[in-house]
C-alpha positions in Angstrom: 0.0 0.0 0.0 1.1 3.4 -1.2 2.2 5.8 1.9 -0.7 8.0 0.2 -3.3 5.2 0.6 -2.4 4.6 4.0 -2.7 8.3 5.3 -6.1 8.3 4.0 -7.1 4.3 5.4 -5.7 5.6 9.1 -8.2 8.8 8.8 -11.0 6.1 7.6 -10.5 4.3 10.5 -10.2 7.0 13.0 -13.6 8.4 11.6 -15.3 4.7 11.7 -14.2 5.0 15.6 -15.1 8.3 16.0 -19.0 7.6 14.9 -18.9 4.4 16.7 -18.3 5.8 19.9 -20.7 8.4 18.9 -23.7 6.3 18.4 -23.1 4.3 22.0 -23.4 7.4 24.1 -27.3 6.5 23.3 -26.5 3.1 24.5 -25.4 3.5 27.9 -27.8 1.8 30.4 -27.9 5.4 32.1 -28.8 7.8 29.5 -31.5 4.7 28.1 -32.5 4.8 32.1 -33.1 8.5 32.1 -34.7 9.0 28.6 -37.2 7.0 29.1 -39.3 9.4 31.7 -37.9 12.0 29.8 -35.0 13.2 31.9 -32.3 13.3 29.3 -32.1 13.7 26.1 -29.2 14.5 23.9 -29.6 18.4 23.6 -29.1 18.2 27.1 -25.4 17.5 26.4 -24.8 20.4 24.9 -27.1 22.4 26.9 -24.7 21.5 30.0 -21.1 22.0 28.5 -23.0 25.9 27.6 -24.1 26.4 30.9 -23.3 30.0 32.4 -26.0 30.2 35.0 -27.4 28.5 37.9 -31.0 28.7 36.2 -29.5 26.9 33.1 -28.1 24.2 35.1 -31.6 23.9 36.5 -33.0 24.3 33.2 -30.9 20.6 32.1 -31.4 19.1 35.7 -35.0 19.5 36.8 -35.4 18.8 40.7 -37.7 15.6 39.4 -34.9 14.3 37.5 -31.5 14.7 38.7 -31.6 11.2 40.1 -31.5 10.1 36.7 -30.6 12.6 35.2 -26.8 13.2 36.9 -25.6 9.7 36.6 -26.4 9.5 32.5 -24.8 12.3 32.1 -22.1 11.5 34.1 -21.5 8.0 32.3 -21.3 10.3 29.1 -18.4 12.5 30.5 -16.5 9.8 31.5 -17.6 8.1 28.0 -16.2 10.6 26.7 -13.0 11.4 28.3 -12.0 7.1 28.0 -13.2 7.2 24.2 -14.7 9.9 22.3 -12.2 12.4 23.2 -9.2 10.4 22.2 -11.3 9.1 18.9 -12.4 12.4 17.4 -9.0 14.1 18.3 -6.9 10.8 16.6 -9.3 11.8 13.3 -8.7 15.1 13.4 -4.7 14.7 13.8 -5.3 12.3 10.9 -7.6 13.6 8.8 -5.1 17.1 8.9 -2.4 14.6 7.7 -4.0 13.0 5.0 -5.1 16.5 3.7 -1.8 18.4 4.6 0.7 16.3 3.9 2.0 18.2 1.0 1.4 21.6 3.3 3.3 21.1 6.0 3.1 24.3 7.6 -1.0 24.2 7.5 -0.9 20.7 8.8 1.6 21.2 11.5 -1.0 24.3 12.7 -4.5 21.8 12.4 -2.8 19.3 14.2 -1.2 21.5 17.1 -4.9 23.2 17.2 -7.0 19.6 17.7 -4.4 18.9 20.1 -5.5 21.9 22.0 -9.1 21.7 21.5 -8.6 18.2 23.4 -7.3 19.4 25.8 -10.0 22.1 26.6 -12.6 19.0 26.4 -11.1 17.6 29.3 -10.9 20.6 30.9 -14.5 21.1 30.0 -15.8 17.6 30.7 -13.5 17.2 34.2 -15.5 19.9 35.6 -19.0 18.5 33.9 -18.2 15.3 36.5 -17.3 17.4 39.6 -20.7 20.3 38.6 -23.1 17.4 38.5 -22.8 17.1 41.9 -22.6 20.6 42.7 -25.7 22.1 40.8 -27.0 24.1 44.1 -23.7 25.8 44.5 -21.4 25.6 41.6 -18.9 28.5 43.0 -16.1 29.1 40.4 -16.7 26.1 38.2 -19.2 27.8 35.7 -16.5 30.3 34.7 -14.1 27.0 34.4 -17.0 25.3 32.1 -16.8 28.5 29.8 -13.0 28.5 29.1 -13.0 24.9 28.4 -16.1 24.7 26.7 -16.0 27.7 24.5 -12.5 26.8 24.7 -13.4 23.8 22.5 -15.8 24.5 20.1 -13.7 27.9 19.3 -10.8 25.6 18.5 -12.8 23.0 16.3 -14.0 25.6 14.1 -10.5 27.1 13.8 -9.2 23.6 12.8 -11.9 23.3 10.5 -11.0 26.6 8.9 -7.7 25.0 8.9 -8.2 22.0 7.3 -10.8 23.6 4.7 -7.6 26.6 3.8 -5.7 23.3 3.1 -8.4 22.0 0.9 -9.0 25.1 -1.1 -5.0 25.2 -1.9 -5.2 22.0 -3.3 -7.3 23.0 -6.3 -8.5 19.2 -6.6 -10.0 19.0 -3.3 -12.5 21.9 -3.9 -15.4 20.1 -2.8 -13.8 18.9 0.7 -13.2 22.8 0.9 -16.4 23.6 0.6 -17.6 21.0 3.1 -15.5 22.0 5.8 -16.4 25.2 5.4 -20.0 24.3 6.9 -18.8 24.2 10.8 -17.0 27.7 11.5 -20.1 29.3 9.7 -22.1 27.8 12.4 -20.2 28.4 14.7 -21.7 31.7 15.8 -25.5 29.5 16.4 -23.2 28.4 19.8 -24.0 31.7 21.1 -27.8 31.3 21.2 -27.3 28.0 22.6 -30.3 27.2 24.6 -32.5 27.2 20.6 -29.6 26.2 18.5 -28.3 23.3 20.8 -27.1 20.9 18.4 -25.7 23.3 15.3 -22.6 23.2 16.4 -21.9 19.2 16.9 -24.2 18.4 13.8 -22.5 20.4 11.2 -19.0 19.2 12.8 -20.5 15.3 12.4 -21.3 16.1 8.5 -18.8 17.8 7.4 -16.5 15.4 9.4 -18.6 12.6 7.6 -18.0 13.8 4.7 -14.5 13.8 5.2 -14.3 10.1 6.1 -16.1 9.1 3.0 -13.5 11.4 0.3 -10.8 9.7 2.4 -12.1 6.5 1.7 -12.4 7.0 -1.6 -8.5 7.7 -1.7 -7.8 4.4 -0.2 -9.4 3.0 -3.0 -8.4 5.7 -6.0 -5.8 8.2 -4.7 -4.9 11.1 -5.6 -2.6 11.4 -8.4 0.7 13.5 -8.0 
């Protein structure tokens, strides 16, 4: 297999991981627990990484709910730090790679910026599992939430940006340009969070989608010189 080949087989399979991982949030026997009386669902997620204000926290953890509602979303934060984390942030190392290789500058950048996005989620998601059980009196962690949080989905769309700069350069990968250009123009619905919940993460999930499936196509013709 052609070094080519392989740079876009290893983004394939970091994307298959990626949505794998994805798809068994819904799967854990909390969050199936808690959606069933309608305690959770997966706006929530989102709704709880955003959170600046004691009234939004109540807003995602209704007094009727909490018991069900804190430990599903505290078996997706830890999901997420033993799996999803490492998965999305392997594709996106990967994925600038593949794209990049002949760009090295550019690809040096996407790479060094996913590996600091990742590390904002954990920042982010560390102080998810400690708020949980803090909701009545968060103190100082909200403000902690917000850098690690904002901290994230600012640095996503900037690797996006990134990775779709990349694409434009290479005249022949126009149409992955255009595809990653879908996240950082959403970007901004993050700011209107409690109606536009999911913007964010969607567009990130199709446009990285997309990316998996042109990759995959390059295992199978690549690119030519």
């Amino acid at each position: 297999m052609s070094a080519a080949r392989l740079r876009a087989l290893l983004a394939v399979l970091a994307g298959l991981a990626t949505l794998a991982i994805f798809a068994h949030f819904a799967a854990l026997p909390q969050v199936a627990l808690a959606m069933l009386p309608k305690c959770f669902a997966q706006a929530d997620i989102i709704q709880f990484e955003l959170a600046g204000t004691q009234d939004q926290l109540a807003a995602v953890f209704p007094a009727g709910c909490r018991s069900l509602a804190v430990p599903a979303m505290d078996a997706v934060n830890r999901w997420d730090i033993k799996a999803f984390i490492p998965a999305y942030t392997a594709f996106a190392i990967l994925a600038a790679i593949w794209l990049g290789y002949r760009q090295k500058r550019w690809m040096v950048a996407a790479v060094v910026v996913a590996l600091l996005a990742a590390l904002c989620d954990l920042l982010e998601t560390t102080t998810l599992l400690k708020l949980s059980h803090s909701l009545d009196s968060p103190g100082t962690m909200l403000t902690t939430l917000s850098i690690g949080a904002w901290g994230k989905f600012g640095l996503l769309a900037v690797h996006a940006a990134l990775l779709m700069w990349i694409a434009y350069r290479d005249k022949r990968r126009i149409l992955a340009a255009l595809l990653l250009l879908i996240p950082p123009a959403t970007a901004l619905a993050a700011f209107d969070h409690e109606r536009y919940a999911a913007v964010m993460s969607t567009t990130t999930l199709i446009a990285w989608t997309a990316m998996m499936l042109l990759a995959a196509r390059e295992t199978i013709w690549p690119r030519s010189a």
